[in-house]
C-alpha atoms as a printed R data frame, in Angstrom:
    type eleno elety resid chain resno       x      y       z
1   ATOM     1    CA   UNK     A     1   0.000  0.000   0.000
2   ATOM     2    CA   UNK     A     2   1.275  3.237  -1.112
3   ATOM     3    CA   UNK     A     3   0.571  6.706   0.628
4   ATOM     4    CA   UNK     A     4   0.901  9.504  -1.441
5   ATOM     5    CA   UNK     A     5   3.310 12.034  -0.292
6   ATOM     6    CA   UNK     A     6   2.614 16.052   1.232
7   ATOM     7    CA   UNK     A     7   3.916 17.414  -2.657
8   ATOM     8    CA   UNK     A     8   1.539 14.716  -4.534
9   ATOM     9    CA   UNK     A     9  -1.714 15.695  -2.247
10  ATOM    10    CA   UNK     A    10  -0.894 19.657  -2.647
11  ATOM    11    CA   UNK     A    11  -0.278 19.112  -6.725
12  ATOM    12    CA   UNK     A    12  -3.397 17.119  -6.572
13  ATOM    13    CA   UNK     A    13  -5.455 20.293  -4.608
14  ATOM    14    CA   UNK     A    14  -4.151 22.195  -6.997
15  ATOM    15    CA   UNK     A    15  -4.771 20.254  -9.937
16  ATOM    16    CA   UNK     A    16  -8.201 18.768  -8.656
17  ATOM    17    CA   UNK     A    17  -9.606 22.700  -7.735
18  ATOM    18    CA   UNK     A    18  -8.419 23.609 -11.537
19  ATOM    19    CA   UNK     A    19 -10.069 21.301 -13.606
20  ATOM    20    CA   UNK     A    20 -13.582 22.073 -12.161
21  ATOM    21    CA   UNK     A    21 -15.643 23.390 -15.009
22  ATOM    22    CA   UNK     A    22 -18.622 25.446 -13.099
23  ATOM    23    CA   UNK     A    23 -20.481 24.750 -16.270
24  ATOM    24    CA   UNK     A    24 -20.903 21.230 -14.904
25  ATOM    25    CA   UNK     A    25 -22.410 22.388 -11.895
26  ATOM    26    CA   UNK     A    26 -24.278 25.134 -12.183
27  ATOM    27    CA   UNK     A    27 -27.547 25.679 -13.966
28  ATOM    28    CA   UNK     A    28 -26.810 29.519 -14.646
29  ATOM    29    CA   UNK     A    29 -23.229 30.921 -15.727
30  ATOM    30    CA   UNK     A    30 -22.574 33.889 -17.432
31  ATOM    31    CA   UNK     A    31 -22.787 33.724 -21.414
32  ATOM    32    CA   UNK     A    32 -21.429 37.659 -21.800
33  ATOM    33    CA   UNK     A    33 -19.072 40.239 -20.257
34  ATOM    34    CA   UNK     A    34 -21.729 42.466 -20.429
35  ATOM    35    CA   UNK     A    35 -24.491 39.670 -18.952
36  ATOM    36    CA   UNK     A    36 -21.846 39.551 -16.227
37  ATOM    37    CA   UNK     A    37 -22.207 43.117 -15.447
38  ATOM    38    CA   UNK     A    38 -26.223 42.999 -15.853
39  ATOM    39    CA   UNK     A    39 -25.721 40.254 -12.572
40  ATOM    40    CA   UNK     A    40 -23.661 42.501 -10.648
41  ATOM    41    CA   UNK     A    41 -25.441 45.717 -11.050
42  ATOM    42    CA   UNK     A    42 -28.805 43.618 -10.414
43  ATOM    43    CA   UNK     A    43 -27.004 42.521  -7.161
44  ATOM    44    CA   UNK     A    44 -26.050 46.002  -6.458
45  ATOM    45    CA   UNK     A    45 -29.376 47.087  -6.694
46  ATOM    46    CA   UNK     A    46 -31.034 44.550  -4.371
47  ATOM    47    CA   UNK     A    47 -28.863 45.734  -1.877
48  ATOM    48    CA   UNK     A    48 -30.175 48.949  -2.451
49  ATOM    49    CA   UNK     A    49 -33.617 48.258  -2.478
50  ATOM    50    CA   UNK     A    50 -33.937 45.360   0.300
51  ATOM    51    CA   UNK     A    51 -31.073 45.795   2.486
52  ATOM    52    CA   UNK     A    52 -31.906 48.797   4.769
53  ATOM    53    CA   UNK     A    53 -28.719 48.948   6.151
54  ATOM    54    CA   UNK     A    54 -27.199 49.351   2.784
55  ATOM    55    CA   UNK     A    55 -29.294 52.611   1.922
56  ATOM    56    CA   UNK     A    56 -27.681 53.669   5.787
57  ATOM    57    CA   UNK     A    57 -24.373 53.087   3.660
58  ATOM    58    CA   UNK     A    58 -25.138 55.072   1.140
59  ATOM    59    CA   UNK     A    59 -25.954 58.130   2.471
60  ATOM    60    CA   UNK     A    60 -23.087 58.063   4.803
61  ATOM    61    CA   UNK     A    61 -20.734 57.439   1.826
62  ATOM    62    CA   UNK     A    62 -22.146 60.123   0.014
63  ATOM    63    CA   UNK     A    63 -21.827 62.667   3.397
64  ATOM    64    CA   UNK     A    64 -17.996 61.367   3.542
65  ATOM    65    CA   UNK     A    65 -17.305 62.367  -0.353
66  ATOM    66    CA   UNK     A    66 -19.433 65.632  -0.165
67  ATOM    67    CA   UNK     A    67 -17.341 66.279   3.640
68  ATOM    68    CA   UNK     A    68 -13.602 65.368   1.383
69  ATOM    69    CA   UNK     A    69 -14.846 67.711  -1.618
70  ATOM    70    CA   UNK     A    70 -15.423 70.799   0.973
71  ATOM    71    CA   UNK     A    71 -12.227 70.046   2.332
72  ATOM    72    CA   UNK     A    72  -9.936 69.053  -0.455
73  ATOM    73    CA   UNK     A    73  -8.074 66.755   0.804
74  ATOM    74    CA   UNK     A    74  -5.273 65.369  -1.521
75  ATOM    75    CA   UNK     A    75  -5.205 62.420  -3.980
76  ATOM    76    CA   UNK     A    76  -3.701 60.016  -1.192
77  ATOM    77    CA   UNK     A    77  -6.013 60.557   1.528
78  ATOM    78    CA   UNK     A    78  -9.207 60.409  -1.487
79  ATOM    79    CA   UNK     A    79  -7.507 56.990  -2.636
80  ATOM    80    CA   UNK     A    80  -7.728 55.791   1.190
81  ATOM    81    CA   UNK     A    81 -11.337 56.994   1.726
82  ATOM    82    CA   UNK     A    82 -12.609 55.217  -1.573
83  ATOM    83    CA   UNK     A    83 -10.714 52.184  -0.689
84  ATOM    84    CA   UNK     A    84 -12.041 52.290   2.855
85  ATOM    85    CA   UNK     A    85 -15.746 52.893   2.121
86  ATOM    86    CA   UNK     A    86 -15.338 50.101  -0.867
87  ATOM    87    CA   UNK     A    87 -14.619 47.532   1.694
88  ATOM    88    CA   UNK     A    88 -17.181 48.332   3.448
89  ATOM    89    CA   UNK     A    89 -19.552 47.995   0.714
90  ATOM    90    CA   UNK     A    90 -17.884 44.791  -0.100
91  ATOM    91    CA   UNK     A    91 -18.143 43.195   3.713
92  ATOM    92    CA   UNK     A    92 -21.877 44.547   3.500
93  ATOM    93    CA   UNK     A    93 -22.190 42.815  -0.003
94  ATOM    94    CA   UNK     A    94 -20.302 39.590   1.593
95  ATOM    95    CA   UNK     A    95 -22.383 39.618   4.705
96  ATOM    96    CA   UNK     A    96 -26.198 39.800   2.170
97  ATOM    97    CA   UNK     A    97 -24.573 36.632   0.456
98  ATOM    98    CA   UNK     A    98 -24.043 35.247   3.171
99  ATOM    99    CA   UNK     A    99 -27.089 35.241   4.965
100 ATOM   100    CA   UNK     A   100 -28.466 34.081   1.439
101 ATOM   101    CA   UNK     A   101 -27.422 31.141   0.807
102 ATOM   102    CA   UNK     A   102 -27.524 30.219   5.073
103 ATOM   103    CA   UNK     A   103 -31.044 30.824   4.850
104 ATOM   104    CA   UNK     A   104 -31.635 28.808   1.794
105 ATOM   105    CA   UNK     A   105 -29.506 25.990   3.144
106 ATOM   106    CA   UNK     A   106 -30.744 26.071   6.346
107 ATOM   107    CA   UNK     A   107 -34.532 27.674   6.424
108 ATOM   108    CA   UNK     A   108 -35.184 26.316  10.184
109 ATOM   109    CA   UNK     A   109 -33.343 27.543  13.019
110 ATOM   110    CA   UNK     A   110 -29.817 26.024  13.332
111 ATOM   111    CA   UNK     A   111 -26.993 26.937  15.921
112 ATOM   112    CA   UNK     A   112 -24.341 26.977  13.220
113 ATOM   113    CA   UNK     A   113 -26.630 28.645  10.951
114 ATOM   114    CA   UNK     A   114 -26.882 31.891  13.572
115 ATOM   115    CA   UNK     A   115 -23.035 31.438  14.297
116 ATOM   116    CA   UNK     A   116 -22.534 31.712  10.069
117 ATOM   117    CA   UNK     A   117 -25.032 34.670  10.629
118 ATOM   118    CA   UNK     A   118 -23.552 36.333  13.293
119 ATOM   119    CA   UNK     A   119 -19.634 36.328  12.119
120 ATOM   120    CA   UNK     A   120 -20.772 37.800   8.873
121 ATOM   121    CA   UNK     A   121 -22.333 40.577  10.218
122 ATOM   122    CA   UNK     A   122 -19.311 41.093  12.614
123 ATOM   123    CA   UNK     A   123 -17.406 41.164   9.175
124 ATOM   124    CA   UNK     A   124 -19.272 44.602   8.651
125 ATOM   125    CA   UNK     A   125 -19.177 45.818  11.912
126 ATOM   126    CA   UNK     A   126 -15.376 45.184  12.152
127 ATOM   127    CA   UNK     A   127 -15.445 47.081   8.458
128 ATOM   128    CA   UNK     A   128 -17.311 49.649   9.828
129 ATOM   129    CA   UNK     A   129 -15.588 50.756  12.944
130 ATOM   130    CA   UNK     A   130 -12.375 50.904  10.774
131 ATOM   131    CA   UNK     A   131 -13.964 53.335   8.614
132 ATOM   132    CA   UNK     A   132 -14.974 55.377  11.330
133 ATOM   133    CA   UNK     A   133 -11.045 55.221  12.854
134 ATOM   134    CA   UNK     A   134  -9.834 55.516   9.153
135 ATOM   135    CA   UNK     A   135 -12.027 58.858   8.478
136 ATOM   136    CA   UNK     A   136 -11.426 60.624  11.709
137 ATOM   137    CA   UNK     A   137  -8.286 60.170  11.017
138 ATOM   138    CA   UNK     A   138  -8.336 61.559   7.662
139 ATOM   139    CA   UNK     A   139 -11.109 64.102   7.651
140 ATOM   140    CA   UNK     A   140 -10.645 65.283  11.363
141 ATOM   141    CA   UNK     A   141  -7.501 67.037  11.174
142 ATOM   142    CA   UNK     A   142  -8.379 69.103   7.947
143 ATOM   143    CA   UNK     A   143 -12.203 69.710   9.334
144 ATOM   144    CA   UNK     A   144 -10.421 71.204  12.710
145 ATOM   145    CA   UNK     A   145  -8.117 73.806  10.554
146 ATOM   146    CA   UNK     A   146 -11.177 74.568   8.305
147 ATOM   147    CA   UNK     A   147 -12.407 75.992  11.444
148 ATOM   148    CA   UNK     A   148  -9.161 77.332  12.455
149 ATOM   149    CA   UNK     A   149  -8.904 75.000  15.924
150 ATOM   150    CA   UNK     A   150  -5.500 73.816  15.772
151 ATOM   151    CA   UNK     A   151  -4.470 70.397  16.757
């Protein structure tokens, strides 16, 4: 009896995870770049429309941009703020999908279902509070001098 070694059973991982075709096992893949986008904006837009916390997003990620453009802060700290608020969007985005396919999986009441739940949302908080460090930090100091308090 042989035992395949650590380097065959990563090569195999890697060659096994490779050769999936998702066109084997999925009843829906994208036939178009542009069909692609159609998904994503659709997903975009459920978010919008059904995820309350999402239109909370929104409006505080349109205060933050309207708050930079007042105080014209450089190219740098506009790079980090878009990056910032994206991956907050993203976590929120992660966290819908989430919850998703947990409730389709699992449409009763399971303990591993809420703990799936629970970290998701965490995900977002965690995303959130960094955003709130991340723009005091950037917006803080110039919104002090606009007002002439120095720091």
């Amino acid at each position: 009896m042989t035992t395949k070694s650590s380097f065959d059973k990563f090569k195999a991982a890697l060659i096994g995870t490779m050769n999936i075709n998702p066109d084997e096992y999925s009843h829906l893949t994208s036939p178009s770049r542009l069909a692609s986008l159609s998904y994503a904006l659709a997903g975009w837009l459920y978010m919008l429309r059904r995820q309350k916390n999402t239109r909370i997003q929104a409006v505080a990620s349109i205060a933050v941009m309207c708050l930079a453009l007042w105080l014209q802060i450089d190219f740098v700290r506009w790079a980090i703020l878009i990056l910032t608020i994206t991956i907050v969007w993203m976590a929120e985005f992660l966290n819908a999908a989430v919850e998703a396919v947990i409730n389709m999986v699992s449409p009763d009441y399971h303990p591993m279902a809420k703990v799936g739940k629970d970290v998701a949302a965490a995900a977002v908080l965690l995303g959130v509070v960094a955003a709130v460090f991340i723009g005091m930090l950037i917006l803080g100091p110039a919104l002090l001098a606009k007002f002439g308090i120095p720091i």
